[in-house]
N, C-alpha and C positions, 0 to 999 in steps of 0.2 A: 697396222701398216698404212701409209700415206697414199693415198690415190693418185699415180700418175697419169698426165693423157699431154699428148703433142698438142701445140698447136690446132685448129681448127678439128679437135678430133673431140666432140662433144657429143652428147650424150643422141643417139637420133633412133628417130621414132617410126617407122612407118607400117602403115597396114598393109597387109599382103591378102585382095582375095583370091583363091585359086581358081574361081572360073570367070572374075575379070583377067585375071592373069593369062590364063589359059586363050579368050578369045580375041585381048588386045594383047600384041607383043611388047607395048610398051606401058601396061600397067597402067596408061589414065593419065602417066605425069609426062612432061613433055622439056619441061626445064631442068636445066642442072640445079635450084633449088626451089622446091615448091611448099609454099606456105598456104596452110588451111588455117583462116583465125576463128575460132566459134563454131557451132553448130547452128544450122538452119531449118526453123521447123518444115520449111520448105525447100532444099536446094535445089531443084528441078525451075523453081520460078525464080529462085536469085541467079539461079546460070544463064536462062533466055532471060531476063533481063539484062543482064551484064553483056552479053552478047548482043542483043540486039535493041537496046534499048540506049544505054550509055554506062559508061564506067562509074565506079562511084564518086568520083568528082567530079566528073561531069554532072551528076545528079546535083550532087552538093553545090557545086557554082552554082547551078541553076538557081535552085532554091536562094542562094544568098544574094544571088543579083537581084532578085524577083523579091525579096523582103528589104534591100535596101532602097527598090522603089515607092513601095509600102512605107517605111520611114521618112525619107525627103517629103513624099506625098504627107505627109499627117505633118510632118515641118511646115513643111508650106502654108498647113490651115492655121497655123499659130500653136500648136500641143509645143508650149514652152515644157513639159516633165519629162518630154523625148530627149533633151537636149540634157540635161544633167543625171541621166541614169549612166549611171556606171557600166551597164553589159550593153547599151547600146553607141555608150561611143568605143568601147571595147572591141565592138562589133566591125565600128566603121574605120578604127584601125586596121583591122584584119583583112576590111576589103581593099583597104589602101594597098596592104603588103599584098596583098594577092594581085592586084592590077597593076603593079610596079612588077610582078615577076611575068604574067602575061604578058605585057607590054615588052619587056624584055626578048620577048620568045615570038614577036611580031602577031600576038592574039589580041583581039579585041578585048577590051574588059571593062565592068561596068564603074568606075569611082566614086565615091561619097565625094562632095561635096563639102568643103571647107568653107568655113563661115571667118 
């Protein structure tokens, strides 16, 4: 026999512990839908980070602004093998489209440089 299911009525998952349950009335989740990707051998230090540190793009921007100055800088010195690597203009595409949707959203954002 065929499996029927409505609309938005897919298969769902979640843990129930009885004495989180018991001491939070709300179980831990707070949104109508909450996503857990992966397991963490730490989540105690992924949580105060995310919380008080930054979001993971924010992390991520960072790091990408901070490596495209790393590149222009080694441009700068003459490293002509920066310039025709495939994952590095790859790269400064990505930060292009990322600083056109910042700039969009009246954020500062750091751009590659167009030759």
């Amino acid at each position: 026999m065929p499996v029927f299911k409505l609309p938005l009525s897919g298969d769902v998952v979640q843990s129930i512990n009885p004495i989180t349950s018991f001491f939070n009335p709300t179980g831990g989740q707070f949104g109508l839908v909450n996503i857990t990707v992966g397991q963490s051998s730490a989540p105690e230090v992924e949580k105060d980070l995310l919380s008080d540190v930054g979001s993971y793009g924010k992390q991520i921007g960072q790091i990408g602004d901070a490596l495209l100055v790393v590149i222009e800088h080694l441009e700068a010195l003459g490293d002509s093998a920066l310039g025709d690597d495939k994952a590095v203009s790859a790269f400064k595409e990505l930060m292009h489209s990322v600083a056109s949707v910042k700039e969009r959203h009246g954020r500062h954002a750091c751009r590659p440089r167009r030759r």
